[in-house]
C-alpha positions as CSV (number, residue, x, y, z in Angstrom):
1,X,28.0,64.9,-13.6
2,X,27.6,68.4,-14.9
3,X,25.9,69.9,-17.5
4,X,26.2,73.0,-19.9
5,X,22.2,73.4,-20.8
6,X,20.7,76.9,-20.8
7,X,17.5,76.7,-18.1
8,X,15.6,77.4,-20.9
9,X,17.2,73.6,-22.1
10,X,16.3,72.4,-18.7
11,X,12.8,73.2,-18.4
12,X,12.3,71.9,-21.6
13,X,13.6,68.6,-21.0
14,X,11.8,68.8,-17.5
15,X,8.6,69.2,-19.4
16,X,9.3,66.1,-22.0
17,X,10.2,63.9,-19.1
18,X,6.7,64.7,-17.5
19,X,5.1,64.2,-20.1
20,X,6.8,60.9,-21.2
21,X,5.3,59.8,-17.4
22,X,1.8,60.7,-17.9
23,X,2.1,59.1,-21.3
24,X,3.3,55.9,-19.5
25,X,0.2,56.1,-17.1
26,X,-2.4,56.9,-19.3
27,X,-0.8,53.3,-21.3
28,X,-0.7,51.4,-17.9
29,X,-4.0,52.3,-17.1
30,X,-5.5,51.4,-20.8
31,X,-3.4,48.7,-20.9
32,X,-5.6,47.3,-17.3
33,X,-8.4,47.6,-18.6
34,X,-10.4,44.9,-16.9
35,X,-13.3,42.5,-18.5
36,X,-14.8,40.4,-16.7
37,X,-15.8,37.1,-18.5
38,X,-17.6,33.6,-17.6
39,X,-16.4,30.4,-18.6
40,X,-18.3,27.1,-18.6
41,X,-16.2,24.2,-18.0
42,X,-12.9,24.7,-16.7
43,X,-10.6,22.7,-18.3
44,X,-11.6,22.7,-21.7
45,X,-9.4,23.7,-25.0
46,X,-11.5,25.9,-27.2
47,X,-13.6,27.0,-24.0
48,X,-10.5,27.7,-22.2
49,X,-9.5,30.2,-24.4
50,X,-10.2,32.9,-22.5
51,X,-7.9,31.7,-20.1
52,X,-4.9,30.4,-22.1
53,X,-4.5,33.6,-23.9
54,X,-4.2,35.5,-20.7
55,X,-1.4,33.2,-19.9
56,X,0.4,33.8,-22.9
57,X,-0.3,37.8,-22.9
58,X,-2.5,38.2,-25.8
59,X,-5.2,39.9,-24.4
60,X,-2.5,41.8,-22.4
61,X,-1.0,43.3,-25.5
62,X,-4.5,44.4,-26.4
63,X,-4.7,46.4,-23.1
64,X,-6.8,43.9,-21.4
65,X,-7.2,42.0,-18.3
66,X,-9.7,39.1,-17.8
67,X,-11.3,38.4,-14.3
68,X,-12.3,35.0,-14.9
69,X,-15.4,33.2,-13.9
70,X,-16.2,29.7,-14.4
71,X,-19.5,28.3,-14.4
72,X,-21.3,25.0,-14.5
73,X,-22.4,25.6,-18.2
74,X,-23.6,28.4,-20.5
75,X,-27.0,28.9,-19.2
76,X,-25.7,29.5,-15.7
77,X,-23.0,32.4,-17.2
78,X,-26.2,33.6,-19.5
79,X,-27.8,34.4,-16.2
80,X,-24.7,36.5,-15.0
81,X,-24.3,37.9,-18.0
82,X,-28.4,39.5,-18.1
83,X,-27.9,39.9,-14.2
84,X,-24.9,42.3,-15.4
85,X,-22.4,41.0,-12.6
86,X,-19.8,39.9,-15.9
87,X,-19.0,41.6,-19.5
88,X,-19.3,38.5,-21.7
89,X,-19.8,34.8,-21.4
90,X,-17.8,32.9,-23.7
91,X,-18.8,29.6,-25.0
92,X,-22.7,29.4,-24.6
93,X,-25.0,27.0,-26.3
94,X,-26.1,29.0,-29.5
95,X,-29.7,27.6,-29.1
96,X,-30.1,29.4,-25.3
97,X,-29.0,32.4,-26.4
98,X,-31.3,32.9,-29.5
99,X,-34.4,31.2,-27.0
100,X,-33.1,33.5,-24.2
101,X,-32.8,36.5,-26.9
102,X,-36.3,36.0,-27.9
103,X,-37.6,36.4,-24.3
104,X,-36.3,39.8,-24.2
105,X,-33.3,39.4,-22.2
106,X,-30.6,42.2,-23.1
107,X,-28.1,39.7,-24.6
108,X,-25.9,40.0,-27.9
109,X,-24.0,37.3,-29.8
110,X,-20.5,38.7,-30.3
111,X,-18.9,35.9,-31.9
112,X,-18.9,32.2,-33.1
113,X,-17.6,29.6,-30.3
114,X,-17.0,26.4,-32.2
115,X,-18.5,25.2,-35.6
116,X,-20.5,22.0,-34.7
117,X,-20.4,20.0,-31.7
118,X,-16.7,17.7,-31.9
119,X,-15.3,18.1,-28.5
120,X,-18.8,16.5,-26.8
121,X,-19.1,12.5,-26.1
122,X,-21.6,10.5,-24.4
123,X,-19.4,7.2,-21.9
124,X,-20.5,4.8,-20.0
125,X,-18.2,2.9,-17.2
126,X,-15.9,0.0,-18.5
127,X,-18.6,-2.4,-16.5
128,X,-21.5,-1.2,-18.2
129,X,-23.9,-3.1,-20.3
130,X,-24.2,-0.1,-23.0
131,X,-22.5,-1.5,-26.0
132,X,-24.0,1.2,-28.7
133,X,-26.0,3.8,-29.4
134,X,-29.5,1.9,-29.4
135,X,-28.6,1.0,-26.0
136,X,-29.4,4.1,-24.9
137,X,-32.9,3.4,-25.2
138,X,-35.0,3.4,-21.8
139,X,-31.7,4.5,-19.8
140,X,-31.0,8.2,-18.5
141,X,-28.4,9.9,-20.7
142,X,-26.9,13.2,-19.0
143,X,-26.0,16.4,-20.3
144,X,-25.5,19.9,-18.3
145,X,-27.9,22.4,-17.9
146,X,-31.1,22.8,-19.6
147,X,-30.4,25.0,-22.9
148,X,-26.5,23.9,-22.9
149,X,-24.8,22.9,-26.0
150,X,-24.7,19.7,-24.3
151,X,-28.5,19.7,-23.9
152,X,-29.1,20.4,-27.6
153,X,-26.7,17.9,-28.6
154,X,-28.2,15.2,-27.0
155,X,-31.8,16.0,-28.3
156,X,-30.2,15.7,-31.9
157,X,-28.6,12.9,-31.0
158,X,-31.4,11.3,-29.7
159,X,-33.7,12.6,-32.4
160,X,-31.3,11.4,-35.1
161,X,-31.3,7.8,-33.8
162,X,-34.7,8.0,-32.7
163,X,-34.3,7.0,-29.0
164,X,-36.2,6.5,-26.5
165,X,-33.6,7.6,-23.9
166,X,-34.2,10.1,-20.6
167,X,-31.9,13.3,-20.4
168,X,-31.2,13.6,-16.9
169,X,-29.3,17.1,-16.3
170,X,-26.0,16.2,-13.9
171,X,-24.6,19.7,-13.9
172,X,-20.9,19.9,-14.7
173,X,-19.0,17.7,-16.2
174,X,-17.1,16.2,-13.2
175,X,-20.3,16.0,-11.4
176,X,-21.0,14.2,-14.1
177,X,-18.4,11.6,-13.9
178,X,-19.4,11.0,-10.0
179,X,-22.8,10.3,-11.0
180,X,-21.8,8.0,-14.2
181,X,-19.7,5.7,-12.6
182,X,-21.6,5.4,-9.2
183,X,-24.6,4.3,-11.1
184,X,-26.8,7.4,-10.9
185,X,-27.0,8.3,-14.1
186,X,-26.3,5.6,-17.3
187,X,-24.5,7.3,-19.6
188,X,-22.6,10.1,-19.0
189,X,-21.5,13.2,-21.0
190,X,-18.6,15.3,-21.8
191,X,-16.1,17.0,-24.0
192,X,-12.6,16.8,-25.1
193,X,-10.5,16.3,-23.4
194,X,-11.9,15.9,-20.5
195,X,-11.4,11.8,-18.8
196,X,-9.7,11.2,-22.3
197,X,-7.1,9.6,-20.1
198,X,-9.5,7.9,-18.5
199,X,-10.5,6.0,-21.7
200,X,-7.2,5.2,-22.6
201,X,-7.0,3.8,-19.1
202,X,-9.7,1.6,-19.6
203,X,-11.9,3.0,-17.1
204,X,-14.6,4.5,-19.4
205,X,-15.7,3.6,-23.2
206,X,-16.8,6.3,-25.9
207,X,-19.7,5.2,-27.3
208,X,-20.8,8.0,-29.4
209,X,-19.2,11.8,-30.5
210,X,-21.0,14.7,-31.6
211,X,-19.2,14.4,-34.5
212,X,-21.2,11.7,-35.8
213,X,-24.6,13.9,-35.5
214,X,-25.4,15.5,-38.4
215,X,-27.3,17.9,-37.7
216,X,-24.6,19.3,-35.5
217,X,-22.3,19.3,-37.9
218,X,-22.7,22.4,-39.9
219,X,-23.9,25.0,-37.9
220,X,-22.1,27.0,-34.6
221,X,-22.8,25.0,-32.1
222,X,-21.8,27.8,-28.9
223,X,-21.4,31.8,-29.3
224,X,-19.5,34.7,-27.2
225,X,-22.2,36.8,-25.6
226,X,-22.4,40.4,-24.1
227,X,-24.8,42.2,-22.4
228,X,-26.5,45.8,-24.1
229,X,-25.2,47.7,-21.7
230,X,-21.5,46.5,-21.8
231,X,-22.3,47.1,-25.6
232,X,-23.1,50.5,-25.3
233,X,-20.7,51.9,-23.3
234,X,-17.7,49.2,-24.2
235,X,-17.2,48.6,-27.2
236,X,-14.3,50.0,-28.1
237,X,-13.1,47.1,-25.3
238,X,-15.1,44.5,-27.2
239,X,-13.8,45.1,-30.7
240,X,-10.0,44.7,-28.6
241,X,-11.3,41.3,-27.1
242,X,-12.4,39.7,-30.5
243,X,-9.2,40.9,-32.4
244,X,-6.8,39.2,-28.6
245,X,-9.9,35.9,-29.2
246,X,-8.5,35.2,-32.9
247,X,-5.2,36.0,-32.2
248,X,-5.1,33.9,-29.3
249,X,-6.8,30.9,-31.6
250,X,-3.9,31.4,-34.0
251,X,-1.3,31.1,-31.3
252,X,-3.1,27.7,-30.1
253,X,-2.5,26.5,-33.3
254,X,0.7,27.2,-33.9
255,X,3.3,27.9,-31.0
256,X,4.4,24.4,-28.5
257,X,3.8,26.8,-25.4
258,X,0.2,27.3,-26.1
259,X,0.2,23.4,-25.3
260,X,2.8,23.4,-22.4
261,X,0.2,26.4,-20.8
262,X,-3.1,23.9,-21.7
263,X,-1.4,21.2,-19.7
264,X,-0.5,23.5,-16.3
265,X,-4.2,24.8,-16.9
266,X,-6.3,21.4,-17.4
267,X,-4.5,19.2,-15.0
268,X,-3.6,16.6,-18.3
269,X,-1.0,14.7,-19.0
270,X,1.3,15.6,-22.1
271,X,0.1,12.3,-23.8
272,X,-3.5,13.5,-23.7
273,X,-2.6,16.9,-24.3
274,X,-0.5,16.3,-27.5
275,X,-4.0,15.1,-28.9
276,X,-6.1,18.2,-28.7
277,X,-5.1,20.1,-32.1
278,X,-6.1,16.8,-34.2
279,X,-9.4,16.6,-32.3
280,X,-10.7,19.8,-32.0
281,X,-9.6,20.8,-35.7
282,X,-8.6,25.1,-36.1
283,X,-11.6,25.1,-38.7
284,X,-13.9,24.7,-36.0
285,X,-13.1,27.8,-34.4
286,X,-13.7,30.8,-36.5
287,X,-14.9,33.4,-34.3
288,X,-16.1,36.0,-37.5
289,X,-19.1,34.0,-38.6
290,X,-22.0,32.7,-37.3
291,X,-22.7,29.4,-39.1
292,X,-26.4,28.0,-40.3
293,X,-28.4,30.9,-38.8
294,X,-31.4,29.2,-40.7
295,X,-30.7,25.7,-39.2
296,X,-30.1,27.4,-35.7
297,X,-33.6,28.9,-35.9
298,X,-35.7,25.7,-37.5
299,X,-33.9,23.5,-34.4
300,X,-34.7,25.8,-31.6
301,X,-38.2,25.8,-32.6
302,X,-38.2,22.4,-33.1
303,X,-36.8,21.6,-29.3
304,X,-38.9,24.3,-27.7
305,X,-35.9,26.5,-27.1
306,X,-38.0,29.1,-29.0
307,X,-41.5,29.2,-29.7
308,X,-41.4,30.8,-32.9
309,X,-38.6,31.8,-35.5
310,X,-36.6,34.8,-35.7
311,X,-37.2,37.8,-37.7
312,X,-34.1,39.1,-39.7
313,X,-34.3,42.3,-38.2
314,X,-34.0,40.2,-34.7
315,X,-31.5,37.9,-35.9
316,X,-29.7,41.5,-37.0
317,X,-30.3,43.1,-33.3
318,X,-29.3,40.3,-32.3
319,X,-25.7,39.0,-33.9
320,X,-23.4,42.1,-33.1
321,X,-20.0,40.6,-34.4
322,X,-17.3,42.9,-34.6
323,X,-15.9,43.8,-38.3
């Protein structure tokens, strides 16, 4: 093909192509930007998030890319987070991190988790004796970690009912399982959906939800943490990972393939998958607000996970939620 341009014509359009190159690098280099983010629980809907909108390229759109660590529970992704070997760990029992904040770790909440505690049950095999709550009394009940959301769930549960009950911690939740149904522990623990199609099975029975504490019930129940020094020197990154997080919990809400990618990620079967939305309600998941700072505060005093409350200047240092 031949051309009539001057090579004054040519040079220019030389120059605009290499510029239109570096213009396309600089983008595919912002847009692989990489965070790298712990996840307690794999498996889980509203903890899974991370994860799910990766799949369906939300956080890619936002010129990010998520190396993905998953962790026994939130204390255990605390500890990488303070060691600085990830960015942010999502889904964290609120109570660790103000107990873990108030020890001087360089931690900072950067957004609200889940509102209460309504993905979290305590089972106990089909066989078992445990008919109700009260029968919790004098047997080992499990939850995580020490300083989980699990952990303070089943202090409230237990203080609610006033129960004379042993927390045993069994680690994960599919360690958990193991230990449940091979006698080890009584009752075990976990969280929707997890073994849901194990119930409907017949295999294990529900015999109380975190729903039905009510202390849990009105305040965030786990956070999104960073470190200070990913704060520092990240944050224009961070501000793009909370605006990809809500998006992402608007597309889990709303578009069928955020369910077909929850199903190749858990492991579930559609009927238990199909399930999720109505159980773990949207409402629970508003990632802007942290929700009964006061009630946080009074509880983690009250279960030792901080010996004394919170200043507002330190409950200012330390809740750094984008705007």
């Amino acid at each position: 093909m031949t051309t009539n341009m001057t090579p004054t014509r040519q040079a220019f359009v030389v120059a605009l192509g290499a510029l239109a190159l570096l213009t396309s690098a600089c983008g595919g280099a912002w847009s692989q930007e990489t965070l790298k983010v712990a996840v307690p629980q794999r498996g889980a809907w509203d903890a899974g998030l991370a994860d799910l909108g990766q799949r369906g390229g939300i956080f890619k759109k936002h010129g990010l890319n998520l190396e993905i660590l998953y962790t026994q529970a939130g204390p255990e992704s605390i500890q990488a987070l303070i060691g600085g070997s990830i960015d942010i760990a999502t889904a964290s029992g609120v109570s660790a991190a103000f107990g873990t904040f108030a020890k001087g770790a360089p931690i900072r909440i950067i957004g609200s988790e889940i509102i209460g505690s309504p993905d979290l049950y305590w089972y106990v095999p089909s066989v078992s004796a445990v008919r109700k709550v009260e029968d919790f009394n004098g047997k080992t009940v499990a939850y995580s970690l020490t300083g989980s959301s699990s952990h303070a769930g089943l202090l409230a549960l237990i203080a609610q009912h006033k129960l004379s009950a042993k927390p045993t911690s069994t680690g994960s939740i599919t360690a958990t399982l193991t230990q449940t149904m091979t006698g080890q522990v009584d009752v075990g623990f976990s969280a929707i959906p997890f073994f849901l199609d194990q119930v409907e099975d017949g295999k294990i029975r529900i015999i109380a939800t975190g729903g039905e504490v009510t202390s849990l019930r009105s305040r965030t129940g786990r956070v999104n943490l960073t470190n200070v020094t990913t704060l520092q020197n990240r944050k224009d990154a961070l501000v793009r990972f909370h605006r990809a997080y809500k998006e992402t919990v608007d597309w889990m809400y709303s578009d069928p393939a955020a369910l077909k990618h929850f199903s190749d990620y858990s492991g579930l079967p559609e009927k238990v998958v199909v399930k999720v939305r109505e159980l773990l309600p949207k409402e629970t998941m508003a990632p802007d607000q942290l929700v009964g700072v006061d009630q946080i505060i009074s509880e983690a005093v009250a279960l030792k996970f901080l010996p004394a409350r919170l200043t507002a200047e330190q409950v200012r240092e330390l809740v750094q939620i984008p705007k």
